[in-house]
N, CA, C and O of each residue as an XYZ file, in Angstrom:
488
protein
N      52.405     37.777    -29.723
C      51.866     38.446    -28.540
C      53.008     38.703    -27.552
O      53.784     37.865    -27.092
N      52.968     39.857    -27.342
C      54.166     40.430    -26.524
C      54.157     39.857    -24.783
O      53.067     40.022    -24.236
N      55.096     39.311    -24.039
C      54.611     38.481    -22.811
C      55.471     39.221    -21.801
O      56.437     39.678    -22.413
N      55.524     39.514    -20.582
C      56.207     40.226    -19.736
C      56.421     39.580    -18.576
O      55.954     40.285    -17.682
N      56.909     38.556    -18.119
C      56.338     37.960    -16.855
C      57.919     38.264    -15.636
O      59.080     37.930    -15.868
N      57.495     38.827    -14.656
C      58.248     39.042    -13.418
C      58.308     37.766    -12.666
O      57.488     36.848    -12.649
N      59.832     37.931    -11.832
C      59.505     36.378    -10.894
C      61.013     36.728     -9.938
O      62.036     37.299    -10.317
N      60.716     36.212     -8.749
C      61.794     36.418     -7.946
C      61.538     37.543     -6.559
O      62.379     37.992     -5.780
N      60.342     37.729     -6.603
C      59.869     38.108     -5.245
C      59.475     37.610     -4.122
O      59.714     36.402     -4.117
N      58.996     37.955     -3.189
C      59.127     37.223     -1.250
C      59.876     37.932     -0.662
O      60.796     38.629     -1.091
N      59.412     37.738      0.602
C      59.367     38.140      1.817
C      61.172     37.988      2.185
O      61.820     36.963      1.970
N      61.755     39.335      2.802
C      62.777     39.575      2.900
C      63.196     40.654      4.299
O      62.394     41.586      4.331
N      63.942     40.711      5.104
C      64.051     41.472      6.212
C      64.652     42.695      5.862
O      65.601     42.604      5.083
N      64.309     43.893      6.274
C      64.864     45.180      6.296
C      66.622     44.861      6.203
O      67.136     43.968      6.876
N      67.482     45.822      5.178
C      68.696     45.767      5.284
C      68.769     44.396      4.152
O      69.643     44.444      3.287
N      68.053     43.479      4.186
C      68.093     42.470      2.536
C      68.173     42.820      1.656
O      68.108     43.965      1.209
N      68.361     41.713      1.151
C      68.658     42.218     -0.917
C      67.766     41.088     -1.285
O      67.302     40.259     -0.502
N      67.560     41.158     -2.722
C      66.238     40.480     -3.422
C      66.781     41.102     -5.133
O      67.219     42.151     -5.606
N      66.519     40.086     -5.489
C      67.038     40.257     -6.994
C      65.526     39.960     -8.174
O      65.248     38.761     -8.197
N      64.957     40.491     -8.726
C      63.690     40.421     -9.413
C      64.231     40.349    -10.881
O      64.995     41.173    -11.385
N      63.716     39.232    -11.492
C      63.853     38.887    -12.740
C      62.443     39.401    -13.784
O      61.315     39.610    -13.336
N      62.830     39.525    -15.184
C      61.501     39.596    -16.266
C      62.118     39.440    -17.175
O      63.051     40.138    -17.573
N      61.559     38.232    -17.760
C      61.577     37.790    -19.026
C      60.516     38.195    -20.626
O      59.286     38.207    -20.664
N      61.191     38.402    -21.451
C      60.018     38.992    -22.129
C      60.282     38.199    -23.680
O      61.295     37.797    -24.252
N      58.871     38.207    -24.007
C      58.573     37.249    -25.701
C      57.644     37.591    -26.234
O      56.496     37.682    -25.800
N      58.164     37.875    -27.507
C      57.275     38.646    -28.441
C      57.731     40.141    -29.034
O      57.099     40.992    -29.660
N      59.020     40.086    -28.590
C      59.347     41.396    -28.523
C      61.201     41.451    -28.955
O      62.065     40.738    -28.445
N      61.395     42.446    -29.954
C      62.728     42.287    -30.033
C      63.461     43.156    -29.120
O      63.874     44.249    -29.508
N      63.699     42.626    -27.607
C      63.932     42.753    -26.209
C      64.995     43.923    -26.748
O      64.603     45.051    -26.448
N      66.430     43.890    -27.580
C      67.642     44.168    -27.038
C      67.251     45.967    -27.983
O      68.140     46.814    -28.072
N      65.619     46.236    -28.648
C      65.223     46.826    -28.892
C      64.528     48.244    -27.985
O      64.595     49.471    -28.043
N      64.028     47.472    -27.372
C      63.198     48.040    -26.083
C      64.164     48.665    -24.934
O      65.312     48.306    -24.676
N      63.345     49.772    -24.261
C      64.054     50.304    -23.103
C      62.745     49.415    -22.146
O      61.631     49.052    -22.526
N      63.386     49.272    -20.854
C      62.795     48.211    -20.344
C      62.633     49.410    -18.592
O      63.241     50.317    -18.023
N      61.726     48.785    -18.476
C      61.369     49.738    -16.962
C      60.864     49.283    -16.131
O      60.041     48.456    -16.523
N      60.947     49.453    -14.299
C      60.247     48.894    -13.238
C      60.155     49.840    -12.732
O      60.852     50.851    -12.649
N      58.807     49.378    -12.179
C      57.323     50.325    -11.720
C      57.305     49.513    -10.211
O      57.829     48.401    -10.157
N      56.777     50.021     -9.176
C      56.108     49.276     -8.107
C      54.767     50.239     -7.263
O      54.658     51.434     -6.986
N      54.092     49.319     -7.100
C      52.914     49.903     -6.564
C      52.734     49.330     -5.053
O      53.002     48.142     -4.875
N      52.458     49.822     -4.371
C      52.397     49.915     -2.426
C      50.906     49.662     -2.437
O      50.318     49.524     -3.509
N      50.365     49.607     -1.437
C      48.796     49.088     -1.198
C      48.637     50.860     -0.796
O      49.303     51.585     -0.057
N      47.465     51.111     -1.641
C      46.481     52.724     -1.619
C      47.283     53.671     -2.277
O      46.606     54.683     -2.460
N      48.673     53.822     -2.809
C      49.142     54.441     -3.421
C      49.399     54.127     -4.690
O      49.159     52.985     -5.081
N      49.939     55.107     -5.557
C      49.676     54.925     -6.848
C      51.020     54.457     -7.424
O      52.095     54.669     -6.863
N      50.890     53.869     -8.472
C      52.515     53.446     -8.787
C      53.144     54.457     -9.410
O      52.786     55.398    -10.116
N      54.675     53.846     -8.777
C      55.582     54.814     -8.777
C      56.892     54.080     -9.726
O      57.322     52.928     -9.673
N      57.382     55.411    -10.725
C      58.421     54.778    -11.597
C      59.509     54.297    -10.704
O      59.438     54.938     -9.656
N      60.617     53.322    -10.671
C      61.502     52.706     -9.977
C      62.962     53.017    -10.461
O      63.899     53.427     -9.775
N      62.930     52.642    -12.205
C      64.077     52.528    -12.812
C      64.027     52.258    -14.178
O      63.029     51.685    -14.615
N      64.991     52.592    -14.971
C      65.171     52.062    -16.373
C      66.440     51.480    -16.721
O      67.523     51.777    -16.217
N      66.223     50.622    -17.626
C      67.500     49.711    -18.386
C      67.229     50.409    -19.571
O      66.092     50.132    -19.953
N      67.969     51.431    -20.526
C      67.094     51.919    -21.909
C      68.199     50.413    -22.768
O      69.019     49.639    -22.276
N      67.654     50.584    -24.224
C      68.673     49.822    -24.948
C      69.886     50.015    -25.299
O      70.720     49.236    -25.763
N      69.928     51.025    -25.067
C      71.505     51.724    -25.439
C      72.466     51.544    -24.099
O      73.353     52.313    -23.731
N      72.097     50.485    -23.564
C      72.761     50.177    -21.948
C      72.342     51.601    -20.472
O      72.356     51.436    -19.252
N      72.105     52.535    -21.061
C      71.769     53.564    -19.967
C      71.180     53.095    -18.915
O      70.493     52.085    -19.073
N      71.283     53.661    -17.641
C      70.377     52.730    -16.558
C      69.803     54.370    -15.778
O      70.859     55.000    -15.827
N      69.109     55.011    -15.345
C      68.424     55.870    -14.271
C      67.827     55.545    -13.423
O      67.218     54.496    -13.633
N      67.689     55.999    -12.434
C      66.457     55.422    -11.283
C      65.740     56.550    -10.298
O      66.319     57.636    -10.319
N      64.988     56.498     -9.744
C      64.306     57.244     -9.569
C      65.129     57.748     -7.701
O      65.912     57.048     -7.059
N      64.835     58.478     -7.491
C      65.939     58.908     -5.817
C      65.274     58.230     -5.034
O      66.102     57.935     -4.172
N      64.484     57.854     -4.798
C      64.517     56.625     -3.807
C      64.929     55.107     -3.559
O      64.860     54.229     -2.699
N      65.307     55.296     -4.594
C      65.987     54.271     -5.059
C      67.809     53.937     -5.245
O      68.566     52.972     -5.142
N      67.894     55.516     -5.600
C      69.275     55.368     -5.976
C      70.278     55.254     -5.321
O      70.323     56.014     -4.354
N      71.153     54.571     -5.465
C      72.199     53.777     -4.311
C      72.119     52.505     -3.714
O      73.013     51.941     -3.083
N      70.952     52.082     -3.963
C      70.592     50.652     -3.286
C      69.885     49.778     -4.495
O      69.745     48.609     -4.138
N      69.530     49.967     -5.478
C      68.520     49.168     -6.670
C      70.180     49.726     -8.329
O      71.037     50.537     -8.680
N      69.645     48.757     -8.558
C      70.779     48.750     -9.899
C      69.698     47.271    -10.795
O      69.324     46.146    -10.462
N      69.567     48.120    -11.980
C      69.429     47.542    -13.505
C      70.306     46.590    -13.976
O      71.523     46.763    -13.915
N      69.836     45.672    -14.407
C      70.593     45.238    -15.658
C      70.021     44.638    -16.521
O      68.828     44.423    -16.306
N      70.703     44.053    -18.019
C      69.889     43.309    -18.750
C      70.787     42.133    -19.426
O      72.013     42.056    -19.510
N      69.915     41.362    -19.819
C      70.840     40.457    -20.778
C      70.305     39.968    -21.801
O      69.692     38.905    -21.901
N      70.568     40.862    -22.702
C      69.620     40.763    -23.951
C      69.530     39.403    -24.654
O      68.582     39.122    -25.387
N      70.375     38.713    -24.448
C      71.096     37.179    -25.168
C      69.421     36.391    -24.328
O      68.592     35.863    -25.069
N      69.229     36.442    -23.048
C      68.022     35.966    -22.928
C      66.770     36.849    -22.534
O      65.968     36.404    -21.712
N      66.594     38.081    -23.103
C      65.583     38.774    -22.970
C      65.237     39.213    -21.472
O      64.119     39.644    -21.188
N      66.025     39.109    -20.748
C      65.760     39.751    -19.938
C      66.742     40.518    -19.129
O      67.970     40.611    -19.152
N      65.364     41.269    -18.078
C      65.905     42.525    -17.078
C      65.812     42.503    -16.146
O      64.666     42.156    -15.859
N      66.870     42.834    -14.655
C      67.072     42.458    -13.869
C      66.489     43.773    -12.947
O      66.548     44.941    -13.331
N      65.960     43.359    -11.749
C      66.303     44.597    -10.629
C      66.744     44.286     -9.687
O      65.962     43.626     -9.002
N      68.116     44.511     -9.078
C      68.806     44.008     -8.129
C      68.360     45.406     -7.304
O      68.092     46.514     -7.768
N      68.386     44.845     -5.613
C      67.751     45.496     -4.508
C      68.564     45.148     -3.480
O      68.640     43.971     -3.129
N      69.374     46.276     -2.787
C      70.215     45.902     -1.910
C      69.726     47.016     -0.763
O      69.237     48.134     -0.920
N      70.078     46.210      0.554
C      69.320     47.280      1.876
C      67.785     47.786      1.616
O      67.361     48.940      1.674
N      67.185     46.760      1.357
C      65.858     47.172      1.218
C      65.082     47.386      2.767
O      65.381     46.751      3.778
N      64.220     48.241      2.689
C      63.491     49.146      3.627
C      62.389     48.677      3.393
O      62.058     48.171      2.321
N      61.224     48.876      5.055
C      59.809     48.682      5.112
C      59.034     49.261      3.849
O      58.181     48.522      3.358
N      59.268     50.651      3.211
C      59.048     51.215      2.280
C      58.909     50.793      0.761
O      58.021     51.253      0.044
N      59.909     49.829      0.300
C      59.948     49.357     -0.340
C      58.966     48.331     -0.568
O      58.638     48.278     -1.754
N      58.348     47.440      0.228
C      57.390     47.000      0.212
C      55.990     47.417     -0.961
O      55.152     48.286     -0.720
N      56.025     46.529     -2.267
C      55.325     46.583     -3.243
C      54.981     45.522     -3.792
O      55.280     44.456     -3.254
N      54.285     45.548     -4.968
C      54.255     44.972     -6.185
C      55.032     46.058     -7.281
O      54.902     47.245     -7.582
N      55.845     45.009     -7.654
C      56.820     45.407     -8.646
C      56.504     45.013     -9.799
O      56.488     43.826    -10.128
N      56.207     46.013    -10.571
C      56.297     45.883    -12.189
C      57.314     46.078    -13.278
O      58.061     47.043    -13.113
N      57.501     45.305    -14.427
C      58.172     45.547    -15.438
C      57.221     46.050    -16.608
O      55.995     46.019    -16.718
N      58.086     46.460    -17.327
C      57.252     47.071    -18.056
C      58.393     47.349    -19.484
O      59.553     47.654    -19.208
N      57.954     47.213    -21.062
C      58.781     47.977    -21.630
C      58.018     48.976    -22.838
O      56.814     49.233    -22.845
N      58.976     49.440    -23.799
C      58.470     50.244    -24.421
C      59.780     51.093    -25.221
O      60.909     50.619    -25.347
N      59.248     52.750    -25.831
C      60.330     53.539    -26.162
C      60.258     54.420    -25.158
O      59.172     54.979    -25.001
N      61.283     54.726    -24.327
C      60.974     55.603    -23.426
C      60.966     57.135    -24.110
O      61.714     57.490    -25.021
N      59.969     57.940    -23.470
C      59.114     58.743    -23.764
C      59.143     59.559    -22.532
O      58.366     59.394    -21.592
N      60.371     60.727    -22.602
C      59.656     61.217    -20.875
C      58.902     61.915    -20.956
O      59.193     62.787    -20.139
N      58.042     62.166    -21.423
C      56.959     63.545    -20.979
C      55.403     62.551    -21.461
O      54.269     63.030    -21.501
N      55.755     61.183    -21.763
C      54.261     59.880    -22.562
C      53.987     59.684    -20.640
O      54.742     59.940    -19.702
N      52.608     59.140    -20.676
C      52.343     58.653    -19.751
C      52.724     57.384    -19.310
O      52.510     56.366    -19.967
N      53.509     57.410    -17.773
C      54.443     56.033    -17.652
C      55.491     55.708    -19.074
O      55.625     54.748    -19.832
N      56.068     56.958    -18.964
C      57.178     57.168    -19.852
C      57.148     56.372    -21.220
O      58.219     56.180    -21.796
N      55.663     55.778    -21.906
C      55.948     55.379    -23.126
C      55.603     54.226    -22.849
O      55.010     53.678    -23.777
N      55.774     53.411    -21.628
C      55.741     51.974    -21.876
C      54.676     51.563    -22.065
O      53.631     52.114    -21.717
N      54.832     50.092    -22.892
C      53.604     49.872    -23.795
C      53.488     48.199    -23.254
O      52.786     47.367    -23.830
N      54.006     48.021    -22.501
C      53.861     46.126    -22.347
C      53.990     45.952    -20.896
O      55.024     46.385    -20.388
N      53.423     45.590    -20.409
C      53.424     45.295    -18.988
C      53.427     43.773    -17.979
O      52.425     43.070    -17.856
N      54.366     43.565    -17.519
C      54.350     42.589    -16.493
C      52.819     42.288    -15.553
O      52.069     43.240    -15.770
N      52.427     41.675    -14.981
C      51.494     41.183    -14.100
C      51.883     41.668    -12.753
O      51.104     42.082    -11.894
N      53.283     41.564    -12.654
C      53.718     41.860    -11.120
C      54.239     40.649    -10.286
O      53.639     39.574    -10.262
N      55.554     40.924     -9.510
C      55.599     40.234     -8.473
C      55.787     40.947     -7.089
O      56.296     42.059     -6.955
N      55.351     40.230     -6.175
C      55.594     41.256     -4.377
C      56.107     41.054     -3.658
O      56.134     39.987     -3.045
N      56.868     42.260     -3.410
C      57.936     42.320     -2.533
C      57.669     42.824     -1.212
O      57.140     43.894     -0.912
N      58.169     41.776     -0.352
C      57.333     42.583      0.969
C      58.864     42.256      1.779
O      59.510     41.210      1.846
N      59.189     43.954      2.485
C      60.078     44.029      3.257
C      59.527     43.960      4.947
O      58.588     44.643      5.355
N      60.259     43.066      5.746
C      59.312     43.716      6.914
C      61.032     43.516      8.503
O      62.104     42.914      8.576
N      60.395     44.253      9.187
C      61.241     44.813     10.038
C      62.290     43.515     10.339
O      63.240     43.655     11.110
């Protein structure tokens, strides 16, 4: 059974950094392109970023310049490092993996984290 679990979220001041971990089992990790999602309260979730397996990293423009990927396949997991984080940012953050798929719904991914929340505040 494939397991996804996020961890490393809380409460952080505008201009902070916050580093979000996911560990994953059940899954041959260094296989998978690996992805974070975050969802805001009444809005819908929004893609964040990808780690693919082939080391590639993208992220979505609100993001870019301040959030950076990584992975370490040796222990299955993927990182989202968050630097100068904004009121905006304020979510539940998901991991998620899969084959990425851009035109699949939520790009393919097939395994999903529970979520952890990140709450930025002034």
């Amino acid at each position: 059974q494939v397991q996804l679990v996020e961890s490393g979220g809380g409460l952080v001041q505008a201009g902070g950094s916050l580093t979000l971990s996911c560990t994953a089992s059940g899954l041959t990790f260094s296989m998978y392109d690996m992805s974070w999602f975050r969802q805001a309260p009444g809005k819908v979730r929004e893609f964040v970023g990808a780690g693919g397996s082939s080391g590639s990293t993208f992220y979505a423009d609100s993001v870019k310049g301040r959030f950076t990927i990584s992975r370490d396949n040796a222990k299955n997991t993927v990182y989202l490092h968050m630097n100068n984080l904004k009121q905006e940012d304020t979510a539940v953050y998901y991991c998620a993996g899969g084959i990425w798929t851009s035109l699949a719904i939520d790009f393919g991914m097939q395994h999903w984290g529970k979520g952890t929340q990140v709450t930025v505040s002034l």
